[in-house]
Structures are given as structure tokens and as C-alpha cells.
C-alpha positions as CSV (number, residue, x, y, z in Angstrom):
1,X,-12.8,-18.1,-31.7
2,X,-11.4,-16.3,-34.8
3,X,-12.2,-19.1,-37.4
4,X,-13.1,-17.2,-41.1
5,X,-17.1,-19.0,-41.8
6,X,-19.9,-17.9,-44.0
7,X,-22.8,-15.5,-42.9
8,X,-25.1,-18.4,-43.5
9,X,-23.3,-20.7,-40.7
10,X,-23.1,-18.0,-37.9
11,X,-25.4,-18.2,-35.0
12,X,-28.0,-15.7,-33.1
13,X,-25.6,-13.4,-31.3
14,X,-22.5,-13.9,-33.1
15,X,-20.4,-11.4,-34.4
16,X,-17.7,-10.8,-37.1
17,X,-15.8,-8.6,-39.7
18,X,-16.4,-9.2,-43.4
19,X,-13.1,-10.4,-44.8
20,X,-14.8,-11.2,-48.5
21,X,-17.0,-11.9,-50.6
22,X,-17.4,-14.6,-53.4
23,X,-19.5,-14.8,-56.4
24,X,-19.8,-12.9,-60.0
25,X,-19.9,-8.9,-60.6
26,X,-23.5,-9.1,-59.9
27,X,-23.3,-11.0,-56.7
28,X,-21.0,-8.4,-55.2
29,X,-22.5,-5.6,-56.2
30,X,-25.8,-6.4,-54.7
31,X,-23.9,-7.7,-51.8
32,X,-22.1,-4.2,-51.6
33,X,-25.4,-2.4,-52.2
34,X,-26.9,-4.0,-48.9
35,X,-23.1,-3.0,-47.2
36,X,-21.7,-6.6,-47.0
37,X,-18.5,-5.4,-47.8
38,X,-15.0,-6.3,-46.8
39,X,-14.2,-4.5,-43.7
40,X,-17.8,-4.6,-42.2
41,X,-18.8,-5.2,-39.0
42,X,-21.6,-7.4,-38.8
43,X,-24.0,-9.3,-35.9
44,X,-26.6,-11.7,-36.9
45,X,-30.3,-11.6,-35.1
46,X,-31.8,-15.1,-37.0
47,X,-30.4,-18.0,-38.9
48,X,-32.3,-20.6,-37.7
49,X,-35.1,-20.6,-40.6
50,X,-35.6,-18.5,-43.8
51,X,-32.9,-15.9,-44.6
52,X,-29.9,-15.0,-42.3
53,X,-31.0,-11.8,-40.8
54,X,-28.0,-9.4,-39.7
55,X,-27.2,-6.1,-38.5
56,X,-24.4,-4.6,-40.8
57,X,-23.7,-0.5,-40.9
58,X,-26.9,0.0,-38.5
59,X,-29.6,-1.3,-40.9
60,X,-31.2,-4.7,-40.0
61,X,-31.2,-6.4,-43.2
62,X,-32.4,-10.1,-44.6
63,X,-30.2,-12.5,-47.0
64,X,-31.1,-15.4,-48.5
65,X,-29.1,-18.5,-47.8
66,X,-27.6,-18.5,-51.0
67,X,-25.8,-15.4,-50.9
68,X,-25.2,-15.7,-47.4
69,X,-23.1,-18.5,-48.4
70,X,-21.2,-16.4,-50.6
71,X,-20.3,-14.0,-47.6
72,X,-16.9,-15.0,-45.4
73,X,-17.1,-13.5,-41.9
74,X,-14.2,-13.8,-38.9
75,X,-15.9,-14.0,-36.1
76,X,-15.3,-12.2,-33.4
């Protein structure tokens, strides 16, 4: 499976490579600032309620669904 999907549609368990990253300056750069970057590996722990919560860089980190939206992953 190697289909290119936002963050905010992967399931518990599924894993990926950022390939980019949509939205204004700000967007990205707070993206970037919590390492959701092109290029990074990423492996999401909950998606079924609330915020997408991943593993990216070896920090466990919450997005909202808005942004995750905004974040294209090939899965893996």
C-alpha cells in the first residue's frame, strides 16, 4: 500500500514518510516546529477521537484534525 493520504485519515498502527505539507507560512512553521516535515518518518498511536496522535522524530506528539489534514503522508 503506498497511496500518498493525510495524517488525519491514517489508522492506529500505520506508518509513513512525510512527503508535504500544505497550508500558509504559519501553518508550516508550526507544523515544522512539532517535526512534521518533509522527509519524516512518522507512526500514528490514535485517530479514532480528538486529535491524531503520532510518533514523529521520537516525540509522541498530538495534532488537531485540522492540521492533520494539512499533512500528506505515503504510507508505508
Amino acid at each position: 500500500m503506498n497511496d500518498i493520504i493525510p495524517l488525519a485519515l491514517m489508522r492506529p498502527g500505520q506508518e509513513g514518510v512525510v512527503v508535504r505539507v500544505e497550508g500558509g507560512f504559519g501553518v508550516v512553521r508550526r507544523l515544522a516546529e512539532l517535526g512534521l516535515v518533509p522527509g519524516a518518518r512518522v507512526k500514528v498511536e490514535s485517530s479514532y477521537w480528538g486529535p491524531v496522535v503520532v510518533w514523529v522524530s521520537g516525540f509522541r506528539i498530538a495534532v488537531g484534525r485540522g492540521l492533520a489534514r494539512r499533512v500528506w503522508v505515503k504510507v508505508s
